[in-house]
LUMLUMDREN-2810 file (N, C-alpha, C; in Angstrom, 1 decimal):
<atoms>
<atom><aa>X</aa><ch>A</ch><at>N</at><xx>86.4</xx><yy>110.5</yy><zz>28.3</zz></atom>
<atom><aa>X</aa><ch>A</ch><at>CA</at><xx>86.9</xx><yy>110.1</yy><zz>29.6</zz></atom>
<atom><aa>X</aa><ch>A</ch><at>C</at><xx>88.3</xx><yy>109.6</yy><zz>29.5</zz></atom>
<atom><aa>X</aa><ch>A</ch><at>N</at><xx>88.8</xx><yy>109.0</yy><zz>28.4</zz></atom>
<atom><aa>X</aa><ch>A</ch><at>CA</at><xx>90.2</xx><yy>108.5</yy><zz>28.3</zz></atom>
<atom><aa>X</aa><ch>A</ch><at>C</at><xx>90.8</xx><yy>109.2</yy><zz>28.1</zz></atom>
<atom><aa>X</aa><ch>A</ch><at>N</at><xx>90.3</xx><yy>110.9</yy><zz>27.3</zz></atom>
<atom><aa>X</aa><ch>A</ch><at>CA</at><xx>91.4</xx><yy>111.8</yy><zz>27.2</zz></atom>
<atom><aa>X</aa><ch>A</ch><at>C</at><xx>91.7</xx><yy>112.5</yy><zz>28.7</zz></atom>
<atom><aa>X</aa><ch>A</ch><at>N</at><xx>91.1</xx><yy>112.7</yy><zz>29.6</zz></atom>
<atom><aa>X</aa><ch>A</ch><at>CA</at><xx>91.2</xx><yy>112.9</yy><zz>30.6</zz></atom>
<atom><aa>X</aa><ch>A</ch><at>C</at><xx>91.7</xx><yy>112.2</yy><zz>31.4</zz></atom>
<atom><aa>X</aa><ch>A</ch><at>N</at><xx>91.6</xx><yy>110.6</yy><zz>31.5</zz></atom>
<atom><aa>X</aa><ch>A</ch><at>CA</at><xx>92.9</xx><yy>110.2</yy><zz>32.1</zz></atom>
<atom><aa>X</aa><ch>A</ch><at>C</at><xx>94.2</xx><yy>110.3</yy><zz>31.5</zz></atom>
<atom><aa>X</aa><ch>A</ch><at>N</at><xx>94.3</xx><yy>109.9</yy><zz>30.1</zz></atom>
<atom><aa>X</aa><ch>A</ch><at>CA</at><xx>95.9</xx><yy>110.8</yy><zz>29.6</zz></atom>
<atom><aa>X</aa><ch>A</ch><at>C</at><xx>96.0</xx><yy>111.8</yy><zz>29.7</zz></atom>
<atom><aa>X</aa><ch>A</ch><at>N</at><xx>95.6</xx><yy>113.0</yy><zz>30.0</zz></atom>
<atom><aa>X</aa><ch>A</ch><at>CA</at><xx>96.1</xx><yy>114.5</yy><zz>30.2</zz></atom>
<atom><aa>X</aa><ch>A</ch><at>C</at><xx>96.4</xx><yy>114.5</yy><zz>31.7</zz></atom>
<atom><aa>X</aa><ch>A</ch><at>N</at><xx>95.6</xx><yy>113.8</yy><zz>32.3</zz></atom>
<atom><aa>X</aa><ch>A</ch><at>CA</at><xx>95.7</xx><yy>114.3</yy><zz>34.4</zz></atom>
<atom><aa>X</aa><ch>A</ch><at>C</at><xx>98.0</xx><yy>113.8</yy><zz>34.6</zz></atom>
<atom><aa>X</aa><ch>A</ch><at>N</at><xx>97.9</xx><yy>114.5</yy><zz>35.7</zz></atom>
<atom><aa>X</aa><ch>A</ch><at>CA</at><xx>99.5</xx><yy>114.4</yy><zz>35.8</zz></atom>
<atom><aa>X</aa><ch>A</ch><at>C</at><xx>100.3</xx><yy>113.3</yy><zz>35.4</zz></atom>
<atom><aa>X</aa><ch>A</ch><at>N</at><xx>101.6</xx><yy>113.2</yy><zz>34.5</zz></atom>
<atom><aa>X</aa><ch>A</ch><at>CA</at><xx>102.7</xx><yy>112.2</yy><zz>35.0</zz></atom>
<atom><aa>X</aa><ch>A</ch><at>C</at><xx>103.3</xx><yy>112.1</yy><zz>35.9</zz></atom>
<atom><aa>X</aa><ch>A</ch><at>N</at><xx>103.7</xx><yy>111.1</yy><zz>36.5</zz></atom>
<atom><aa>X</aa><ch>A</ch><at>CA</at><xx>104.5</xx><yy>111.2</yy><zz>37.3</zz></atom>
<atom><aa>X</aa><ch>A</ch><at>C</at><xx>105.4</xx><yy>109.8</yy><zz>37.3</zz></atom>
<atom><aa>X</aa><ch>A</ch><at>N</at><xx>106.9</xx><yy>109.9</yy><zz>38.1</zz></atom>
<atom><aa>X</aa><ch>A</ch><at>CA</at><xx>108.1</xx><yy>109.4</yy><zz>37.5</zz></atom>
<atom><aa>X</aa><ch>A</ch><at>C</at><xx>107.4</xx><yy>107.8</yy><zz>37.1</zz></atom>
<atom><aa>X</aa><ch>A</ch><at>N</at><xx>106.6</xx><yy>107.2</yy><zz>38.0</zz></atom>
<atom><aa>X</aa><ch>A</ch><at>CA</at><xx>106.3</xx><yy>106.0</yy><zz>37.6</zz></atom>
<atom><aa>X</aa><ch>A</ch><at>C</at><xx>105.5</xx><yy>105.2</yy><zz>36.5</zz></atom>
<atom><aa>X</aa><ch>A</ch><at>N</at><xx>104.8</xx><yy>106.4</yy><zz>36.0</zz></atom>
<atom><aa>X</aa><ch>A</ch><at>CA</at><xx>103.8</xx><yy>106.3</yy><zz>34.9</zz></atom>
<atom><aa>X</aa><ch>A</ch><at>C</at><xx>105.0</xx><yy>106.7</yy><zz>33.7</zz></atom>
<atom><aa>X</aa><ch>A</ch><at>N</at><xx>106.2</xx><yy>107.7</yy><zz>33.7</zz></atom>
<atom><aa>X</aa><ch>A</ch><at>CA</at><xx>107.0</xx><yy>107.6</yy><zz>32.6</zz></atom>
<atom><aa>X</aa><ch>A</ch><at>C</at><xx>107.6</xx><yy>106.3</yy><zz>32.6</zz></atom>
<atom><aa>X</aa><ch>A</ch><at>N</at><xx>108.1</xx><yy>105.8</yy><zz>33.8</zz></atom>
<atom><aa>X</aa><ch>A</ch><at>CA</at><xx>108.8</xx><yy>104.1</yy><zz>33.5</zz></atom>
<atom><aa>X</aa><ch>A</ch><at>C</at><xx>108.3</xx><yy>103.5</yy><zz>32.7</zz></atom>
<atom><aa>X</aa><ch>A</ch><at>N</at><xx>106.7</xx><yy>103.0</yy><zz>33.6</zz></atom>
<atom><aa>X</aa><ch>A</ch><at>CA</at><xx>106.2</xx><yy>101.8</yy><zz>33.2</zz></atom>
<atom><aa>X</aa><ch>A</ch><at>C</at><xx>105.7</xx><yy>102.3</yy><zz>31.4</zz></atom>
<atom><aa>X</aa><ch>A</ch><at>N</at><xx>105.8</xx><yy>103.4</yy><zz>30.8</zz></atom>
<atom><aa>X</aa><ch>A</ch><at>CA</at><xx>105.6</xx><yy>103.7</yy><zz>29.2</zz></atom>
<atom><aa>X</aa><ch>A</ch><at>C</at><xx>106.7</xx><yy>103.2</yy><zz>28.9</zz></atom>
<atom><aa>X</aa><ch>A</ch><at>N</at><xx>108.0</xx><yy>104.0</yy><zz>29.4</zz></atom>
<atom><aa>X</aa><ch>A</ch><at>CA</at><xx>109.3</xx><yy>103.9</yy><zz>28.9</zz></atom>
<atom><aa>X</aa><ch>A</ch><at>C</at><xx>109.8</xx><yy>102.0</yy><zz>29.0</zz></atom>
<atom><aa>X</aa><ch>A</ch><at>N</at><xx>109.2</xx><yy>101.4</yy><zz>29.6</zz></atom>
<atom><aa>X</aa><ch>A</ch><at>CA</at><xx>109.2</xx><yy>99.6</yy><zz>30.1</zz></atom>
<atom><aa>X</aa><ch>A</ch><at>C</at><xx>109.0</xx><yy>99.3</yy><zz>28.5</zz></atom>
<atom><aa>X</aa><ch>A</ch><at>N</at><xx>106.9</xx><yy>99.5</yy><zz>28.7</zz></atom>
<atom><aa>X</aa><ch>A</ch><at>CA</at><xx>106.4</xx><yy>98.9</yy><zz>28.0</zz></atom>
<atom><aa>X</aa><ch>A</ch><at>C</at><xx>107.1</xx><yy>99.5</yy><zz>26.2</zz></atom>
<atom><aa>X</aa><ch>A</ch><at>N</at><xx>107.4</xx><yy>100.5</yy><zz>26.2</zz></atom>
<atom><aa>X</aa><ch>A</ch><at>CA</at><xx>107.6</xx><yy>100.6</yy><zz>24.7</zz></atom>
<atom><aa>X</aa><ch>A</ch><at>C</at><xx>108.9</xx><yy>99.7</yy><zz>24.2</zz></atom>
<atom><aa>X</aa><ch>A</ch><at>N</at><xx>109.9</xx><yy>99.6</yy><zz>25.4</zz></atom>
<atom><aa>X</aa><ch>A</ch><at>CA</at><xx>111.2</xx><yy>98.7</yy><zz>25.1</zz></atom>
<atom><aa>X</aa><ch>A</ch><at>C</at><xx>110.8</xx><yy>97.8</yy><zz>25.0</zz></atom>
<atom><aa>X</aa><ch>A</ch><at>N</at><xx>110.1</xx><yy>97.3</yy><zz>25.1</zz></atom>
<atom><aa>X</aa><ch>A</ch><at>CA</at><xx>109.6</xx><yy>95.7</yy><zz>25.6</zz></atom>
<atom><aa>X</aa><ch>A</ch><at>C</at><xx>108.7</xx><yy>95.4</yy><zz>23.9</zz></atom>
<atom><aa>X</aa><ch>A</ch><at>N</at><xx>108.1</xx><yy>95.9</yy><zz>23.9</zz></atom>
<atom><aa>X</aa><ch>A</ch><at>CA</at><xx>107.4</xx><yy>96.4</yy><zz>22.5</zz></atom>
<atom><aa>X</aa><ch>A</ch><at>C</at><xx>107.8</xx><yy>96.2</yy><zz>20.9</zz></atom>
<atom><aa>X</aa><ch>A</ch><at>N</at><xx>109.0</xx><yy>97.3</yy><zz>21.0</zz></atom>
<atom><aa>X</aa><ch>A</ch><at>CA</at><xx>110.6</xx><yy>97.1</yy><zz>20.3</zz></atom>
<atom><aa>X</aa><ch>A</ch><at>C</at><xx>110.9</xx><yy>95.9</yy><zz>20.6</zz></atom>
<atom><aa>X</aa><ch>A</ch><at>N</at><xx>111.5</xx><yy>95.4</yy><zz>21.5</zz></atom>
<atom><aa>X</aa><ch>A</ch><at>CA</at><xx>112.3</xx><yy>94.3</yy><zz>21.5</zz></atom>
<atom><aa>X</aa><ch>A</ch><at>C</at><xx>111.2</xx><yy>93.1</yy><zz>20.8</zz></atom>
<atom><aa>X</aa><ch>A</ch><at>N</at><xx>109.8</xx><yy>92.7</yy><zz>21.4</zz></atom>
<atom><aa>X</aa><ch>A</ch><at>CA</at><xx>109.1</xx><yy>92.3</yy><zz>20.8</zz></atom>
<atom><aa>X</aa><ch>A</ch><at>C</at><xx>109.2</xx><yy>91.9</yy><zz>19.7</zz></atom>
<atom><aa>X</aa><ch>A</ch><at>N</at><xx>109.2</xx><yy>93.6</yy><zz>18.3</zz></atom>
<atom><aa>X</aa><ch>A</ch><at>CA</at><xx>108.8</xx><yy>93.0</yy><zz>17.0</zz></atom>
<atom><aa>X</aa><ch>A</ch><at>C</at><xx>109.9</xx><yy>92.6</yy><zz>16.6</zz></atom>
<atom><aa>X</aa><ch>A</ch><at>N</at><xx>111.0</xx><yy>93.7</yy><zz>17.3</zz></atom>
<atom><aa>X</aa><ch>A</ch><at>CA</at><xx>112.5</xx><yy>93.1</yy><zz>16.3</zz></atom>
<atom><aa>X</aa><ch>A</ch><at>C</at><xx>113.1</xx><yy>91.9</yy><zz>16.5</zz></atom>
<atom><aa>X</aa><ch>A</ch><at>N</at><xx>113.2</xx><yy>91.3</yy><zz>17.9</zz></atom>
<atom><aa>X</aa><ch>A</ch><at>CA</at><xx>112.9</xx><yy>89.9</yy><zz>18.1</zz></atom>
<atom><aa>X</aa><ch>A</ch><at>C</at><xx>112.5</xx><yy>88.9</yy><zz>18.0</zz></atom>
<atom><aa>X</aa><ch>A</ch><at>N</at><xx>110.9</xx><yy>89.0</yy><zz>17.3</zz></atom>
<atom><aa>X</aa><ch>A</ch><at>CA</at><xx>109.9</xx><yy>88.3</yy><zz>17.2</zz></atom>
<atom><aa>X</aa><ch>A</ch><at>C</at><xx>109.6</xx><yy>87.2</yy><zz>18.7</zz></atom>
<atom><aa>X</aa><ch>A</ch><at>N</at><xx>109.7</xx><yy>88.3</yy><zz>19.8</zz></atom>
<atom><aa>X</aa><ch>A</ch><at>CA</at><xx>109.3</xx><yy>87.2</yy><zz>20.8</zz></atom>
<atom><aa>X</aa><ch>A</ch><at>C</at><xx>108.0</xx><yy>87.7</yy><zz>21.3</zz></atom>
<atom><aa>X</aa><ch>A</ch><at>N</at><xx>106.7</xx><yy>87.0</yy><zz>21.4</zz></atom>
<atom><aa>X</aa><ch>A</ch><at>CA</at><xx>105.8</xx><yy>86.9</yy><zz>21.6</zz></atom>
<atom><aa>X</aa><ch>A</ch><at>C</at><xx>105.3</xx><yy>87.2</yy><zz>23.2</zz></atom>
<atom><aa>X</aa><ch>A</ch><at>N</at><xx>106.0</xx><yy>86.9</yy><zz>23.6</zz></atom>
<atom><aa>X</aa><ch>A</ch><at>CA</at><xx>105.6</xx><yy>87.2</yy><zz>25.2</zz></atom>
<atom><aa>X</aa><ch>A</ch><at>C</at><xx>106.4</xx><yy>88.5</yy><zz>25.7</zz></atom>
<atom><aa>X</aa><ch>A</ch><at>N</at><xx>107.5</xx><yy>88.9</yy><zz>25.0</zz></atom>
<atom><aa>X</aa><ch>A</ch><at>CA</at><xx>107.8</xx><yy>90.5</yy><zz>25.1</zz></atom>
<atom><aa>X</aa><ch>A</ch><at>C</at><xx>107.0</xx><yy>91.4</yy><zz>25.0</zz></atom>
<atom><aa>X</aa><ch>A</ch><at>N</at><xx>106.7</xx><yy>91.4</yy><zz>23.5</zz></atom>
<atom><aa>X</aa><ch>A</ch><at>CA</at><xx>105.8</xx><yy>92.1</yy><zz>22.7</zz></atom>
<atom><aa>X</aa><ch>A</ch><at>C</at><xx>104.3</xx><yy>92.1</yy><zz>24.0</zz></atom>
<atom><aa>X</aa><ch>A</ch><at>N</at><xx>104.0</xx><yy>90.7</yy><zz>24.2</zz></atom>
<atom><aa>X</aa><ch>A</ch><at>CA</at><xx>102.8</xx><yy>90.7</yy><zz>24.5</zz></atom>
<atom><aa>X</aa><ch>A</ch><at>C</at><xx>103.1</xx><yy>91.8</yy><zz>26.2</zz></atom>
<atom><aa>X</aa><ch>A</ch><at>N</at><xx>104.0</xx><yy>91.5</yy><zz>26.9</zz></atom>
<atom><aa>X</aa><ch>A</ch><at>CA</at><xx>103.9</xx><yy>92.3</yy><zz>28.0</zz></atom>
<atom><aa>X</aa><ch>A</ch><at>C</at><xx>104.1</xx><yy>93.8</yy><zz>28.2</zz></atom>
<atom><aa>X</aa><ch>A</ch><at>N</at><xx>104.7</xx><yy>94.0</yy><zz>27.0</zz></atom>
<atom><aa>X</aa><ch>A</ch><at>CA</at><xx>105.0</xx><yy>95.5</yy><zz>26.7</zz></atom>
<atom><aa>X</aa><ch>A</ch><at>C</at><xx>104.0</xx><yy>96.4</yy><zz>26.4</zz></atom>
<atom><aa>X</aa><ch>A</ch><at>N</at><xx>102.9</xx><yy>95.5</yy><zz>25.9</zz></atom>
<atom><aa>X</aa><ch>A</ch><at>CA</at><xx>101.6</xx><yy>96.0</yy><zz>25.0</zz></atom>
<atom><aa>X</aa><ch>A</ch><at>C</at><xx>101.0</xx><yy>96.3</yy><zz>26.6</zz></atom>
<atom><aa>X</aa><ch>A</ch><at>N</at><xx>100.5</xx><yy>95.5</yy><zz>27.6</zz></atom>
<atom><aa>X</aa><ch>A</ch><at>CA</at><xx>100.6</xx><yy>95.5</yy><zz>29.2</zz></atom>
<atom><aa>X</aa><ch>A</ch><at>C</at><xx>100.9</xx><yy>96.5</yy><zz>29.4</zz></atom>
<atom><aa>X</aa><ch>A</ch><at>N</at><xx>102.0</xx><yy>96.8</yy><zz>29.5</zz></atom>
<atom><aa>X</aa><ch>A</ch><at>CA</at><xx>102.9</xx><yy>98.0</yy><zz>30.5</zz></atom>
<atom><aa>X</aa><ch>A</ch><at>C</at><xx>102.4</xx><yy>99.0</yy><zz>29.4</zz></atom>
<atom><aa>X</aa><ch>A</ch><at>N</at><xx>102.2</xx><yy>99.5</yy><zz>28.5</zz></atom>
<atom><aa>X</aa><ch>A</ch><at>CA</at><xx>102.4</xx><yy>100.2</yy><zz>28.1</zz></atom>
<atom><aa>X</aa><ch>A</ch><at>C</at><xx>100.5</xx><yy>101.2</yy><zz>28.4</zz></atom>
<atom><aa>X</aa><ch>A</ch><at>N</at><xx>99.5</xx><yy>100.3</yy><zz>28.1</zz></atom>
<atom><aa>X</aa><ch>A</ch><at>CA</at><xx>97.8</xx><yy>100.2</yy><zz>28.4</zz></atom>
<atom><aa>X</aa><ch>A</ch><at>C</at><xx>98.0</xx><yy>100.8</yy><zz>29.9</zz></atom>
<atom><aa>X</aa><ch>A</ch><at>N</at><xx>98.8</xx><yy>99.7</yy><zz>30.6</zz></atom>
<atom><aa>X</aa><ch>A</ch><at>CA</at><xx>99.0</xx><yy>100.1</yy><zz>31.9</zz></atom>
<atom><aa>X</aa><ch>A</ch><at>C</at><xx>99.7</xx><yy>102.1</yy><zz>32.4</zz></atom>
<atom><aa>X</aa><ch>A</ch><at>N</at><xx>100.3</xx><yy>102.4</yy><zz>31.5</zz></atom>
<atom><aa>X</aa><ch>A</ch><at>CA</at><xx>100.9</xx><yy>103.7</yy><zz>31.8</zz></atom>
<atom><aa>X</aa><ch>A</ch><at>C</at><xx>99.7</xx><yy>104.6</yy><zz>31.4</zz></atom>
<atom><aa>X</aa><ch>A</ch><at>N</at><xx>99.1</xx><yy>104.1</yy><zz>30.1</zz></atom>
<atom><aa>X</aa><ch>A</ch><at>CA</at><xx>98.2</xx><yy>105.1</yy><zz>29.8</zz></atom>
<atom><aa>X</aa><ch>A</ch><at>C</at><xx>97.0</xx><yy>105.2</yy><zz>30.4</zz></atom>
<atom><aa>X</aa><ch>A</ch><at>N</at><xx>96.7</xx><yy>104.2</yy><zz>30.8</zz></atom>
<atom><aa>X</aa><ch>A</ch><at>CA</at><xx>95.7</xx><yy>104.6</yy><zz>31.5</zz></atom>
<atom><aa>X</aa><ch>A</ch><at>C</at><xx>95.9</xx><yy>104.7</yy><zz>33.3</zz></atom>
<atom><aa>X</aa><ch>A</ch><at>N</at><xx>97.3</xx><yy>105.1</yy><zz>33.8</zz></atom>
<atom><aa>X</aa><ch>A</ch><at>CA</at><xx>97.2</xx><yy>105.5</yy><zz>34.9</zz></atom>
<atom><aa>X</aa><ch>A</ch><at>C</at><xx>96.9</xx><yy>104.3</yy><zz>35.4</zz></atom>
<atom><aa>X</aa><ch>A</ch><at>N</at><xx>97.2</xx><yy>102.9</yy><zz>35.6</zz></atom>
<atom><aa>X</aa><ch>A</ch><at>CA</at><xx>96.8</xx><yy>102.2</yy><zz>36.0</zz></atom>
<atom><aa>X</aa><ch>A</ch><at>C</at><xx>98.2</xx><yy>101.1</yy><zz>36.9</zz></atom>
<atom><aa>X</aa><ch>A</ch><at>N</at><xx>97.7</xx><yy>100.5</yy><zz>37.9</zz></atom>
<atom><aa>X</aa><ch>A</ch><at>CA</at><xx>98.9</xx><yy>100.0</yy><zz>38.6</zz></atom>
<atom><aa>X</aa><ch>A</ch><at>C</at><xx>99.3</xx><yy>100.4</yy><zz>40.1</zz></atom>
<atom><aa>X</aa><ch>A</ch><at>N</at><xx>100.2</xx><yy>99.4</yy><zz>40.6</zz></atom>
<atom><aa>X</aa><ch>A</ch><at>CA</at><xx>100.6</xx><yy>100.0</yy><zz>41.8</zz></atom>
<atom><aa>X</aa><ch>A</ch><at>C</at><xx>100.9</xx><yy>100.9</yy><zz>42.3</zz></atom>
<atom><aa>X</aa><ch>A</ch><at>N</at><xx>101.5</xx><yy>102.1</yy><zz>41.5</zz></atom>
<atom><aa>X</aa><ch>A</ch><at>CA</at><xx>102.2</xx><yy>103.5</yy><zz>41.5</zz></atom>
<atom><aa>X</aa><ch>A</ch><at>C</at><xx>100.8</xx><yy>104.7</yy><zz>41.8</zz></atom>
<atom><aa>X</aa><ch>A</ch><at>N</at><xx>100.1</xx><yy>104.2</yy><zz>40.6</zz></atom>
<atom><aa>X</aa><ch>A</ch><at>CA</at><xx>99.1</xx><yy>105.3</yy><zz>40.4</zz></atom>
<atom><aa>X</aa><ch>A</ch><at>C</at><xx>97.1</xx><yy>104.8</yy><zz>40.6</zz></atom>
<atom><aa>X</aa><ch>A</ch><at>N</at><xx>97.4</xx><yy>103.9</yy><zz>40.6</zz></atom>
<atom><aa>X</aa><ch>A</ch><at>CA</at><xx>96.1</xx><yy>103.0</yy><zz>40.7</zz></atom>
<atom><aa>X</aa><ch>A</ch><at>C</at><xx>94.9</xx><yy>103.0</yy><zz>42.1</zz></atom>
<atom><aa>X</aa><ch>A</ch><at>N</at><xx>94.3</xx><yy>102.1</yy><zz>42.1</zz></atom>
<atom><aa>X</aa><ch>A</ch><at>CA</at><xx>93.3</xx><yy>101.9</yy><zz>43.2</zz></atom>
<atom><aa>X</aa><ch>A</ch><at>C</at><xx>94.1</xx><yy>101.2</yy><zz>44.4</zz></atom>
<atom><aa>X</aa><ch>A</ch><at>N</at><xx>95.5</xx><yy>100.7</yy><zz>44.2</zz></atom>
<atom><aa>X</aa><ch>A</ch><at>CA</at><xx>96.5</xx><yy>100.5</yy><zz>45.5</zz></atom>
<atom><aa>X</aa><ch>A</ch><at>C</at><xx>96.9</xx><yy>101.4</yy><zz>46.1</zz></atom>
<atom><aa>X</aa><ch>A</ch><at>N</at><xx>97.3</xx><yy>102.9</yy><zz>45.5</zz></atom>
<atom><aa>X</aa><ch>A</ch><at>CA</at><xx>97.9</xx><yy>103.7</yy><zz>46.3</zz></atom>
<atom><aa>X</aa><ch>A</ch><at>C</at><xx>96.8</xx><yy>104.3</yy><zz>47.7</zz></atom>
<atom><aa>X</aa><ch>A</ch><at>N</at><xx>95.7</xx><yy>104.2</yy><zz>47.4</zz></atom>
<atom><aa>X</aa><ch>A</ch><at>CA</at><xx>94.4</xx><yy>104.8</yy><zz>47.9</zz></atom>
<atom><aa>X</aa><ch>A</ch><at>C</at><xx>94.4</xx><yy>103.6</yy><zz>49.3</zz></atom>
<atom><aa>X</aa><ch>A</ch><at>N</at><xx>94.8</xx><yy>102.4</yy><zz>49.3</zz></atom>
<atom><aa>X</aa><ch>A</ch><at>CA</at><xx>94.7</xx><yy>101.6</yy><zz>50.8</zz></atom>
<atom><aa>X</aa><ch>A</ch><at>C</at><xx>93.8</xx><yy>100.8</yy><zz>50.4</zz></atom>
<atom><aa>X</aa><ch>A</ch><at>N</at><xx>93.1</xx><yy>100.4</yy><zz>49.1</zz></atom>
<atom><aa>X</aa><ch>A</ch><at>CA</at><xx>91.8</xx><yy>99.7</yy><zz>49.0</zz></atom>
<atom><aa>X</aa><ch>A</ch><at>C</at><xx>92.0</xx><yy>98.9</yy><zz>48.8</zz></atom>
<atom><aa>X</aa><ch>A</ch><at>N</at><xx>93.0</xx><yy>98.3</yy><zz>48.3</zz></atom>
<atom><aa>X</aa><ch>A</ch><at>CA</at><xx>93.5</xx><yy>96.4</yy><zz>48.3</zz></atom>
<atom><aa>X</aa><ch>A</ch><at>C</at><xx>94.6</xx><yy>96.2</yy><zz>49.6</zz></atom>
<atom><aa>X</aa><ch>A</ch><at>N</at><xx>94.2</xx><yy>96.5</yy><zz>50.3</zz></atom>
<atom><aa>X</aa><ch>A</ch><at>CA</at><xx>95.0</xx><yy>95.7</yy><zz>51.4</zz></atom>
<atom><aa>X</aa><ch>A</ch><at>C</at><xx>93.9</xx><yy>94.9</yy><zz>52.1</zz></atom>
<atom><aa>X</aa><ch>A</ch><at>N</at><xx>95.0</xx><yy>93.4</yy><zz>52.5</zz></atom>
<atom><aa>X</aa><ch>A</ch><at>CA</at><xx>94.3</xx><yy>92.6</yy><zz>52.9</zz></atom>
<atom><aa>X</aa><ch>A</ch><at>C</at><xx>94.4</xx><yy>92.8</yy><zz>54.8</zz></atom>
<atom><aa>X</aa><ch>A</ch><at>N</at><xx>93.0</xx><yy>92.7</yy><zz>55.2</zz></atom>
<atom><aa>X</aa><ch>A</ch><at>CA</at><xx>92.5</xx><yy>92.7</yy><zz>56.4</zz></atom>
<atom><aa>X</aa><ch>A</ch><at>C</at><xx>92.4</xx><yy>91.3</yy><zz>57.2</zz></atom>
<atom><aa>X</aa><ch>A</ch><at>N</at><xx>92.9</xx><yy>92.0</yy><zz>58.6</zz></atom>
<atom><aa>X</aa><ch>A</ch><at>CA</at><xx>93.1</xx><yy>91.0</yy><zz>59.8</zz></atom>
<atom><aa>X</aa><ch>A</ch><at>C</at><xx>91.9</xx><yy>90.6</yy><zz>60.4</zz></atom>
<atom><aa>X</aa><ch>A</ch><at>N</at><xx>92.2</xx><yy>89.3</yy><zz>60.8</zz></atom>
<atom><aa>X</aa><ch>A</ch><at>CA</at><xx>90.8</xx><yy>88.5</yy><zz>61.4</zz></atom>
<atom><aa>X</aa><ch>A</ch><at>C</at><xx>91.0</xx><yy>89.0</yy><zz>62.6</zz></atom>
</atoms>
């Protein structure tokens, strides 16, 4: 199942958010900052698994909040 979500299409936003998380990642170890590192590791889970506002269960209308 996971290889299947990494093979289904890229698209420009899913290269960002990799291209984000791997800077962030780098900056991370070579900086030794902990919350870099830690969000990069984020963005990066996030690209691979197609997940997020770009590509996710938001673009589909399903988290929008509804009127009383």
């Amino acid at each position: 199942m996971i290889k299947a979500i990494i093979r289904t299409p890229w698209g420009f936003m899913r290269w960002l958010r990799l291209a984000i998380g791997l800077y962030l990642v780098f900056v991370g170890i070579t900086e030794s900052e902990i919350f870099a590192g830690s969000v990069g590791v984020l963005f990066t889970f996030l690209a691979l698994l197609n997940q997020g506002c770009g590509g996710g269960s938001c673009a589909s209308g399903s988290c929008d909040v509804q009127n009383k």
